[in-house]
VEXFISE-772806 format. One line per 2 residues: their letters; for each residue x, y, z of C-alpha. Coordinates in pm, whole numbers, plus 32768, in hexadecimal, padded with zeros to 4 digits. Layout:
N
a	X Y Z  ...
END
This chain:
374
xx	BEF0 31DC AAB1  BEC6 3200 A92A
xx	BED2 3061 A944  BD8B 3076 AA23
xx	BCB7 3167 A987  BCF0 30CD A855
xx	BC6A 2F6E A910  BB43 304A A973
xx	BB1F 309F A833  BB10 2F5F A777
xx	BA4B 2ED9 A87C  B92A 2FC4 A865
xx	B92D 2F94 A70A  B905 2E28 A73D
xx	B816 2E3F A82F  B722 2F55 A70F
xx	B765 2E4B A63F  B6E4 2D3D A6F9
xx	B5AA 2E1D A763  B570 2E78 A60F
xx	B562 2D04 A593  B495 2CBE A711
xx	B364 2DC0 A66D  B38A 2D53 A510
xx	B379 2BE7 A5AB  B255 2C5B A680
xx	B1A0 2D17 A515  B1EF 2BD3 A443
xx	B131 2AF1 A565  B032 2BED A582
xx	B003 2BDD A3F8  B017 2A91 A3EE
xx	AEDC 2A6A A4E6  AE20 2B8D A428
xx	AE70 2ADA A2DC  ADFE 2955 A36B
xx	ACDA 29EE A41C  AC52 2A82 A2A5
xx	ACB4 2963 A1E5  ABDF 288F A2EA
xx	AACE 2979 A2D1  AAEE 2962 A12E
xx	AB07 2801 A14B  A9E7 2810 A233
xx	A914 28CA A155  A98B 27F0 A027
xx	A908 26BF A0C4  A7BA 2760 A139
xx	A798 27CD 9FBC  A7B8 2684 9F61
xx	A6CB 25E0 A084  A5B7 2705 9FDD
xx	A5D0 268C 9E75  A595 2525 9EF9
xx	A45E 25C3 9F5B  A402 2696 9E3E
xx	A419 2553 9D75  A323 249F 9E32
xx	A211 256B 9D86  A18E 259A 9C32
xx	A0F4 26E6 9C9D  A171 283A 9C62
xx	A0DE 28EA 9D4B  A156 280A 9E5F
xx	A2AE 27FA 9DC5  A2B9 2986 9DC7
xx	A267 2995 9F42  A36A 28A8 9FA1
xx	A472 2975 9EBA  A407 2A89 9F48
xx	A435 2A1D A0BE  A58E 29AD A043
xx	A5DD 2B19 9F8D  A57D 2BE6 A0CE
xx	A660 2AFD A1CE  A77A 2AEA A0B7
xx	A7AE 2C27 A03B  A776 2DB0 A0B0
xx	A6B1 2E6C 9FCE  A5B1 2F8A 9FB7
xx	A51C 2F08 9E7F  A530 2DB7 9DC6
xx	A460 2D1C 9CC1  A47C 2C07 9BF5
xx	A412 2BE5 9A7C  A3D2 2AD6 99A5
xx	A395 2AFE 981D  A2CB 2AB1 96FF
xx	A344 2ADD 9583  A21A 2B3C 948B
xx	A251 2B80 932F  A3C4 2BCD 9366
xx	A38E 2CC1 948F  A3EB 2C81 95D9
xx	A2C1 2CC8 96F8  A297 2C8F 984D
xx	A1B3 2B3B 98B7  A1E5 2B4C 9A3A
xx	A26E 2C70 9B13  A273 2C19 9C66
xx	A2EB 2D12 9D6C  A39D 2CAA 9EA5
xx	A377 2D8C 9F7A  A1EB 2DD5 9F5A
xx	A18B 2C36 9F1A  A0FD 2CC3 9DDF
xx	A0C1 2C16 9C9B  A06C 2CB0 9B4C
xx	A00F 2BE5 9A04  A01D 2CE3 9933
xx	A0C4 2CC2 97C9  A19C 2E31 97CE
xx	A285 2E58 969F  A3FB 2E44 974B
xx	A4A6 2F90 96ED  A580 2FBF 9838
xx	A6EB 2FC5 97BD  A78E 2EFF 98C8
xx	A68A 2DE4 9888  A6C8 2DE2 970F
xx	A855 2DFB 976E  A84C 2CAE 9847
xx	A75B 2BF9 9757  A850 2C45 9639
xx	A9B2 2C16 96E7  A90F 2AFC 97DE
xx	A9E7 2B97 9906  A9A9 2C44 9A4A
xx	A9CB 2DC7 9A59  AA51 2E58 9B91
xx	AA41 2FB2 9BE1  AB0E 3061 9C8C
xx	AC3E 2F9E 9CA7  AC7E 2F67 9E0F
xx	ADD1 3004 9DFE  AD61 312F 9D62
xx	AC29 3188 9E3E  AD09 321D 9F43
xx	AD87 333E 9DFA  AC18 33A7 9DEB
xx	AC01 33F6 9F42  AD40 34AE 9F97
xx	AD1D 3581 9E49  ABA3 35DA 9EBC
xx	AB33 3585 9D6D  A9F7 34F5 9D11
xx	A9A3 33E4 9D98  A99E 32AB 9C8F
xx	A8BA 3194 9C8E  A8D8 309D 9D59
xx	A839 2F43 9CDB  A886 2DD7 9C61
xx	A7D5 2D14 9B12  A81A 2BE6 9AF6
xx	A797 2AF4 99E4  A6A9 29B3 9A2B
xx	A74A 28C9 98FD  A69C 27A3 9881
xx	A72B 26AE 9765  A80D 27E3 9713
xx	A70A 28D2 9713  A6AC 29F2 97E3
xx	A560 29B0 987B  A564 2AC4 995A
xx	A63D 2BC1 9A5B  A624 2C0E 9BBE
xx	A6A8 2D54 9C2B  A6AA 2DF6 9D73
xx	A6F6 2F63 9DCA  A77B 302D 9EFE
xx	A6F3 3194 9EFE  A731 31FA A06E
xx	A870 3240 A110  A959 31C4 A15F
xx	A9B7 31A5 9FFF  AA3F 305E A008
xx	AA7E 2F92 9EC8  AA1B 2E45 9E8D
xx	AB5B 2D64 9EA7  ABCD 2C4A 9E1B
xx	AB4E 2B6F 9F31  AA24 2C01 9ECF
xx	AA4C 2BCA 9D40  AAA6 2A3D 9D96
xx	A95D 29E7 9E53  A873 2A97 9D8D
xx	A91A 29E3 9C76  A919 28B4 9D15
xx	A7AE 28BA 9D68  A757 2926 9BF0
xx	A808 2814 9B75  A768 270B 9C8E
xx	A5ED 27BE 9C22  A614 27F1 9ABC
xx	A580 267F 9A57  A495 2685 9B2E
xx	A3F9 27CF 9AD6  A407 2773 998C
xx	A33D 261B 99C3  A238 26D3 9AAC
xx	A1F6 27DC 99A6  A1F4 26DE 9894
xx	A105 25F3 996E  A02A 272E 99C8
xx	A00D 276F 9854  9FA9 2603 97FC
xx	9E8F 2633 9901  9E0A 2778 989E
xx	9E12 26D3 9729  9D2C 25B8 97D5
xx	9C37 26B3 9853  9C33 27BE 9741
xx	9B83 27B9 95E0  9C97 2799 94EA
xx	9BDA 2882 93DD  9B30 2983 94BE
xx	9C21 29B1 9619  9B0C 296C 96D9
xx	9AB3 286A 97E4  9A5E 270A 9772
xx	98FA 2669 97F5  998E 25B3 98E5
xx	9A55 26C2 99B6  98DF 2770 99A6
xx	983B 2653 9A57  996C 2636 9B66
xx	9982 27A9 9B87  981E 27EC 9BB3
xx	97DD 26C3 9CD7  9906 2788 9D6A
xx	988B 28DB 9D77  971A 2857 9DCC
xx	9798 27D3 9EF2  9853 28E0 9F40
xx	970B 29FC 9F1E  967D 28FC 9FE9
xx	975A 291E A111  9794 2A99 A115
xx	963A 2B08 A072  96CF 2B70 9F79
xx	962F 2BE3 9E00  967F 2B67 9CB0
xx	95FA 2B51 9B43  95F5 2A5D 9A07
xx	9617 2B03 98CF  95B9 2A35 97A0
xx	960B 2AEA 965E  95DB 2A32 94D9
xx	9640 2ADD 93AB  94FC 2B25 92C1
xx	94D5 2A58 9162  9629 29D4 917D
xx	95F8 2888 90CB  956C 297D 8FCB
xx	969A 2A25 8FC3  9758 28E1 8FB3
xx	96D3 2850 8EA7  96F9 29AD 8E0B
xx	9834 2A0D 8E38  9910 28BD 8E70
xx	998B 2829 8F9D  9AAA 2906 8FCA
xx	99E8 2A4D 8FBA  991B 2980 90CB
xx	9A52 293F 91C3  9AB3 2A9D 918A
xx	997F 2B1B 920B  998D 2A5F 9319
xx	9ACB 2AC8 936A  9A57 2C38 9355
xx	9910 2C3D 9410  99F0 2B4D 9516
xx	9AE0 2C58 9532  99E4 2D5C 9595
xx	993C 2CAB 9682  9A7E 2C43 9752
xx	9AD5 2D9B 974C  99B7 2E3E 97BB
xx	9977 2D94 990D  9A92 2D92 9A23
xx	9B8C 2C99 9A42  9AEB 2BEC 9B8D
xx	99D1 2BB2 9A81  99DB 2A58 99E2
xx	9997 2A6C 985A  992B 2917 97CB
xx	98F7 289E 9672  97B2 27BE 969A
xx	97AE 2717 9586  979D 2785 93E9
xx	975A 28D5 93EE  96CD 2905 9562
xx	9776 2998 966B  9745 29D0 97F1
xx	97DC 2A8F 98C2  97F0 2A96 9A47
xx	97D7 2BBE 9AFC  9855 2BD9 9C1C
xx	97A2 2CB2 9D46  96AC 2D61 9C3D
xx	9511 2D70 9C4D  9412 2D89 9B33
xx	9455 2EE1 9B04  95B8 2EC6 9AED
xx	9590 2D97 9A22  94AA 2E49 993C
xx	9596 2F78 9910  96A5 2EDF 98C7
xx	95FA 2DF5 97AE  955E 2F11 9716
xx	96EF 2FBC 96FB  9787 2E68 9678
xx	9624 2E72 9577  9689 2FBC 94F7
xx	97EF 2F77 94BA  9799 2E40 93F7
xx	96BF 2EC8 9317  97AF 3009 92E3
xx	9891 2ECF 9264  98F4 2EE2 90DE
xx	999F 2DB3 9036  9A2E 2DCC 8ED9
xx	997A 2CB3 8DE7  99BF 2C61 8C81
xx	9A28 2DEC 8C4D  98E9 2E68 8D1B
xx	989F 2E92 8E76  97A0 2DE1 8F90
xx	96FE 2E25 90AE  96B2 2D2C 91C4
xx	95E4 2D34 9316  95B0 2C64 9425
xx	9492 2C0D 953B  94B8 2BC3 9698
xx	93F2 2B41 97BD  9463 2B48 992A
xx	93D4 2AD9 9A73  9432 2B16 9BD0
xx	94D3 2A6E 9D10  93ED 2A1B 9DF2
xx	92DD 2B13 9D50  9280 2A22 9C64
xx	92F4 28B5 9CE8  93FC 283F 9DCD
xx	9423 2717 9CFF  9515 26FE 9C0E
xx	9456 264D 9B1C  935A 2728 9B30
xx	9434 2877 9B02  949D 27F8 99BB
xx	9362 2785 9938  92C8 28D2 9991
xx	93E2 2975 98FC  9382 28D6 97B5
xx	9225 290E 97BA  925A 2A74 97D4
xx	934E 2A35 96A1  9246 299E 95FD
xx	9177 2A9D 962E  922F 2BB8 95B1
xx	928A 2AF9 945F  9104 2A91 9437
xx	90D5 2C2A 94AE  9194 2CA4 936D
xx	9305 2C70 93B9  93F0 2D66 9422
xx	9382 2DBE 957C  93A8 2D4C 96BD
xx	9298 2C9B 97C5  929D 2C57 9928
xx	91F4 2B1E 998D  90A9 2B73 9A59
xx	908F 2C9D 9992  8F84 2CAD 9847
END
């Protein structure tokens, strides 16, 4: 009897054992399948990374090369909040040239000193931060302590320097960490985008150097005359309003001859600055030629035309510049005519533009004209 039970007994054993290995044979398959399904899905999502970049390089254009990124980013990756930077180094300090944001298709050209620590970490150690660690998300949690941030930077290199970061963020539960996974393909697409960023920008900046006054920062002649047909057309379509602004700096030749040639360029470069920031960025600021400027103004009549020259008057001739030990005064006239008020002809609009220059230098300098008006 003993003999039997202890049959029974090594045969149930054997028979746990083999439906122990059964389930851990059934787990392993069913890991397996998990673990081939994700690494087709990486692969996947590898090869559609790639297939974007081909595209991305198929244009010189930022813009258009942020869009397509971006497409790529939101079918990628899960994020509440990504944006990608690209930088600019001036006199030693690191700023922002581009921000782009991913999630709102918005893109900002704004030059904004870089003081986040995590950006100035990557750009010194040129490596990825990661925080939380995956395996350590799952302490904050069950502790119920604060929750940590949850984002990804990784660095856009370029001939071994960092160009730029991307960085995404989660800030809604689940708290899930980026992963590894994560960490390879938004590495993978930095490194694929890097050059190509880098050539766009640098092509971008050759072309705003092609249409941008060296001395002053503003528009070249050219751009003027392309820009103008442009927005002609345009008012033309929509009935819409705008303004020519012709300004000329008084007795500057005078003041040349004077003062030297340098003293010259920097008051050019002063009364240029004050003039490009005084009307809105829509607005295009042109040097003219020598020491005449125009300005297009976008959507504005004679009266907002004349305002505004009257404030950019008084802020020029509140100007002070420090010659040989002493200090000078400048002013400036101006002369505007309206779209279509006073011609729907280009031609026309400038040449009335002048004459109402003209008149308010032969007037006494220092004031402002309309054209039509005596």
């Amino acid at each position: 009897m003993s003999l039997i039970f202890g049959c029974l007994i090594i045969l149930l054993l054997v028979v746990e054992r083999s439906r122990r290995r059964y389930f851990k044979l059934v787990y392993d398959l069913r890991l397996l399948r998990e673990t081939t399904k994700k690494l087709h899905k990486d692969a996947e999502d590898i090869f559609g990374i790639y297939e974007g970049v081909r595209d991305i390089a198929t244009t010189m254009n930022m813009e258009d090369i942020l869009k397509i990124m971006s497409q790529m980013m939101r079918k990628y990756f899960e994020f509440s909040f990504s944006k990608l930077c690209l930088f600019t180094e001036d006199e030693g300090n690191m700023s922002t040239a581009i921000q782009y944001d991913f999630v709102l298709n918005l893109l900002l050209n704004d030059r904004v000193e870089v003081t986040d620590k995590n950006i100035l970490n990557v750009i010194a150690n040129k490596r990825p931060i990661v925080s939380p660690d995956e395996k350590r998300i799952q302490e904050y949690i069950d502790d119920g302590e604060e929750k940590p941030e949850i984002f990804i930077m990784v660095p856009l290199i370029a001939e071994d320097k960092v160009i730029g970061t991307i960085e995404m963020r989660r800030e809604r539960e689940p708290y899930l960490p980026f992963s590894y996974d994560d960490l390879l393909k938004l590495t993978n697409l930095c490194a694929q985008t890097s050059i190509i960023l880098r050539r766009a920008k640098l092509y971008g900046e050759v072309e705003r150097l092609a249409i941008v006054d060296g001395l002053t920062g503003l528009y070249v002649h050219r751009y003027f005359q392309e820009k103008l047909a442009i927005e002609a057309k345009r008012a033309k379509t929509y009935n819409e309003v705008f303004s020519l602004l012709m300004a000329d700096i008084d007795f500057f030749k005078k003041y040349n001859d004077q003062y030297g040639h340098q003293a010259g360029d920097e008051l050019l470069r002063r009364v240029s600055k004050i003039l490009k920031e005084g009307v809105r960025e829509t607005d295009i600021a042109v040097r003219y030629g020598g020491e005449e400027f125009v300005i297009i103004l976008l959507h504005r009549g004679k009266d907002e035309t004349r305002a505004l020259a009257e404030e950019l008057r008084k802020k020029v001739e509140t100007l002070k510049l420090e010659i040989e030990g002493g200090f000078t005064g400048v002013t400036i006239s101006l002369g505007h005519a309206t779209y279509p008020d006073d011609s729907t002809s280009i031609d026309e609009l400038i040449k009335h533009a002048d004459e109402a220059l003209y008149r308010a230098k032969e007037g006494g300098r220092n004031q402002t004209v309309a054209y039509g008006k005596k």
